[in-house]
N, C-alpha and C positions, 0 to 999 in steps of 0.2 A: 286224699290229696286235693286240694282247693282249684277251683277254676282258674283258670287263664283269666284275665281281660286287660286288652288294651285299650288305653286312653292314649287318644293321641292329641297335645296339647300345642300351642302357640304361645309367646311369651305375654301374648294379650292378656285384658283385664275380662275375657269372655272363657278365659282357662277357667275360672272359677264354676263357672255354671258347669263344665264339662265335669268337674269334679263331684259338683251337690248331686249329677246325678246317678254316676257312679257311687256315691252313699247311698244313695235313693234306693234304687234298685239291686245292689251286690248286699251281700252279706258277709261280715267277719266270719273266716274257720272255713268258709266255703267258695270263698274266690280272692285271687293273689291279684292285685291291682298294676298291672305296667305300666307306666310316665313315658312317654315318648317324646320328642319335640325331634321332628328332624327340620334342619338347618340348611338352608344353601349352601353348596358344596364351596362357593366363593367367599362365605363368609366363615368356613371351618378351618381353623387355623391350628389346631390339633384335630386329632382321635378321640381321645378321651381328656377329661377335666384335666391339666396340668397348667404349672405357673407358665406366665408371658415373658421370654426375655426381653430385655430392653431393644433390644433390636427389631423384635414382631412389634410391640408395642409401638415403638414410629415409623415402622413400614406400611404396618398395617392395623392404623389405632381404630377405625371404622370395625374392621372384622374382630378383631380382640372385642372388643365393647359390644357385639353383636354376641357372640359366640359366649362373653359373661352372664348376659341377660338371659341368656338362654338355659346356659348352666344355672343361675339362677333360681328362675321359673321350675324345673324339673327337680331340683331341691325341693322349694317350698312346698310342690305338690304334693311328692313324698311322702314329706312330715307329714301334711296336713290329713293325708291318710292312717298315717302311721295313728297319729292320734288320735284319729276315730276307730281302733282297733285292728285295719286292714293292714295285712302284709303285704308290703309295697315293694316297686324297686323301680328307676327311673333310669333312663338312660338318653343322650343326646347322637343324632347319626348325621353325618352329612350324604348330602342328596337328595334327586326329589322327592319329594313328600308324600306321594302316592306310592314310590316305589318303595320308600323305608318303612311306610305303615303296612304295605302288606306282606314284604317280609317278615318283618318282627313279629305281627300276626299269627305268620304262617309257625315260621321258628318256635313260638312258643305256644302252637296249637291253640289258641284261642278262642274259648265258646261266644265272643262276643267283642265289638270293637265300638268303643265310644269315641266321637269325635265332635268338632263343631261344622258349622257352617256359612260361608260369607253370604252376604245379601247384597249379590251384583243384578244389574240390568240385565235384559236379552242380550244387549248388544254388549256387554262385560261377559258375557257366560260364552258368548262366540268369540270372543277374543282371547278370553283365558278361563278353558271349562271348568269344573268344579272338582276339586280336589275328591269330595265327598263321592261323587257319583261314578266318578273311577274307581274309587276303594270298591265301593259299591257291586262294580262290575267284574272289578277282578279276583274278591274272596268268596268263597264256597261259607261264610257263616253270618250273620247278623250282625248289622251295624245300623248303631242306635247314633242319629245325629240331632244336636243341639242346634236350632236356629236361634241362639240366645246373640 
């Protein structure tokens, strides 16, 4: 049975580096690749992927257009595994971000958590800590982060 690993991504153009190195380091047949992107809970306007009714869409055209992107991103990743041989699966969560990466983590036992990392000042890191260094703290496994 194939390893766990979570990648935990952003709809950024810095998801990519998160990816090359989940190729890098994983191997096809021997680890299952997880997509994450968890979402601001303000900005999840369903649960899972479903159409926008007309009515979400002009109440709330900011979070629909967030919540696409996002669905998006956690597509393309997918594939982009998929096609370098890895069994993939991606999925979108609302909430904070520390809290849905280390459930999901946890949930699907994970030998391993790939993430990135922002490049804030001291005085940004005291204002809003790092996502990364919370994962960090709160799982029992390795987490490999990208300062790409």
């Amino acid at each position: 049975m194939p390893n766990p690993v979570l990648i935990a991504i952003d709809a950024s153009p810095s998801s990519t580096a998160l990816l090359t190195l989940a190729r890098r380091y994983c191997r096809p047949g021997e680890h299952e690749l997880h997509v994450l992107l968890a979402i601001d809970s303000t900005f999840a306007v369903h649960d899972k992927p479903a159409p926008y009714t007309a009515e979400e869409l002009e109440e709330y055209p900011a979070a629909c257009e967030e919540q696409r992107l996002g669905e998006r991103a956690v597509a393309e990743a997918v594939e982009q595994l998929r096609q370098a041989g890895f069994s993939s699966q991606g999925c979108m969560l609302a909430g904070q971000p520390v809290d849905a990466i280390v459930a999901k983590a946890q949930q699907l036992g994970c030998e391993l958590i790939i993430m990135g990392h922002r490049h804030l000042s001291r005085l940004g890191r005291l204002l809003d800590p790092s996502i990364s260094a919370k994962v960090i703290d709160q799982v029992g496994m390795p987490v490999l982060v990208c300062a790409a």
